[in-house]
C-alpha positions in Angstrom: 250.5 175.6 98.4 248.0 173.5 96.4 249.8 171.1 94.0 247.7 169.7 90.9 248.2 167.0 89.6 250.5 166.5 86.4 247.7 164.5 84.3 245.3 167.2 85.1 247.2 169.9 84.0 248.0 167.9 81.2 244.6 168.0 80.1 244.3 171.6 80.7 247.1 172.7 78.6 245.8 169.9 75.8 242.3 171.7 76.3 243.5 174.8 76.1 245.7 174.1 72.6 242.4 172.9 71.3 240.9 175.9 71.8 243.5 178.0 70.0 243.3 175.5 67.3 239.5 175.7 67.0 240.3 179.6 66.9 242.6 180.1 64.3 240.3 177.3 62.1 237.3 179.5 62.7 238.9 182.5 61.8 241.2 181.9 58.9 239.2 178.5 57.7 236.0 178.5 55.6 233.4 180.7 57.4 230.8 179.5 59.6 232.5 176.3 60.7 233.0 177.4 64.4 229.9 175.5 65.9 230.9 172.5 63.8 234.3 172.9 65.0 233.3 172.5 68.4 230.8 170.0 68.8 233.2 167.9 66.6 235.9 168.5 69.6 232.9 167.5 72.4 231.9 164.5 70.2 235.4 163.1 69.1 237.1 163.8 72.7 233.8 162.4 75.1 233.9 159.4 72.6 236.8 158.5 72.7 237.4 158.8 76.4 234.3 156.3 76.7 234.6 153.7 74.1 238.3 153.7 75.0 237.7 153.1 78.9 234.8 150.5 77.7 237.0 148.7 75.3 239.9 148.6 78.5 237.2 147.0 79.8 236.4 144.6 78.1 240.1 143.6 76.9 241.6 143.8 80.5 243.6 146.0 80.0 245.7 147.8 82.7 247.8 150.9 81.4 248.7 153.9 84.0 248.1 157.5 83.7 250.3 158.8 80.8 252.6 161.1 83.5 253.7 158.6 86.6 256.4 158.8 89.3 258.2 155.5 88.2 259.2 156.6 84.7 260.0 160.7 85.4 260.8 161.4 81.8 256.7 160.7 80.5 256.2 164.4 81.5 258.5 165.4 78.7 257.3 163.2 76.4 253.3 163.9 77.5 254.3 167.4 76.7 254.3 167.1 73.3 250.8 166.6 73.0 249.6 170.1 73.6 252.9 171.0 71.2 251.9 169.1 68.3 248.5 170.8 68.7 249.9 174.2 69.0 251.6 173.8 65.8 248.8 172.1 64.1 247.1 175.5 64.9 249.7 177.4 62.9 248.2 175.5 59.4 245.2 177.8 59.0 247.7 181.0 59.2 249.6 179.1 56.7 247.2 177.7 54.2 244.1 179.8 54.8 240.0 179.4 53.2 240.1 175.2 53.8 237.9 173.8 55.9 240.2 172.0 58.7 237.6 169.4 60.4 240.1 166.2 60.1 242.9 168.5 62.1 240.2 169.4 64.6 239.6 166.0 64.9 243.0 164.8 65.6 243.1 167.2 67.7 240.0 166.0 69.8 241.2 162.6 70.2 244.2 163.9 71.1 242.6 165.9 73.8 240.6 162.6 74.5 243.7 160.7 76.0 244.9 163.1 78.2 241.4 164.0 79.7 241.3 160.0 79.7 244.8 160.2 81.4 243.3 162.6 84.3 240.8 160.3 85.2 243.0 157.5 85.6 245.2 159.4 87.7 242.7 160.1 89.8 241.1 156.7 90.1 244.4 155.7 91.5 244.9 158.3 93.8 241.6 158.2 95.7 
């Protein structure tokens, strides 16, 4: 049985919440916003992932992976993160016609640590 790894799927589910997001923003937002949507998602989430791991850097510091074995209960509370997304994507059924680029962009940076969380996780394991 092939066991992936908890940041990993982390990042899939947070990916995955993004995508329902940019969905029901496309649909029920202004029209024509789903290109700008997405590349706001790419921009936000590969920016922050590398001015984040660059300003690490350059501050020395040394955090772990967001889900780890020596606190069990960051699994619950990295769960939330696709959670908070999947209810942000309930607004546009809610409050339809706006244009909902600052969600979509808390949403990306959102998306941003846990992709960011993934790569530290596997850093450390191999």
């Amino acid at each position: 049985m092939i066991r992936i790894e908890p940041n990993l799927l982390l990042a899939i589910t947070t990916g995955v919440a993004v995508a329902l997001l940019i969905t029901t923003a496309s649909v029920f937002g202004e029209p024509d916003r789903a290109l700008k949507y997405i590349i706001l998602v790419v921009l936000c989430s590969s920016g922050f992932v590398l001015m984040n791991g660059w300003w690490s850097r350059r501050m020395k510091l040394e955090r772990p992976p967001m889900v780890h074995a020596e606190a069990a209960t960051t699994a619950v509370w990295a769960s939330l993160f696709p959670l908070m997304i999947i209810l942000s994507a309930a607004v546009p059924l809610v409050f339809p016609g706006h244009d909902y680029g600052l969600l979509v962009i808390i949403a990306a940076v959102w998306f941003g640590v846990t992709v960011e969380s993934a790569l530290k996780a596997r850093r450390q394991a191999g």
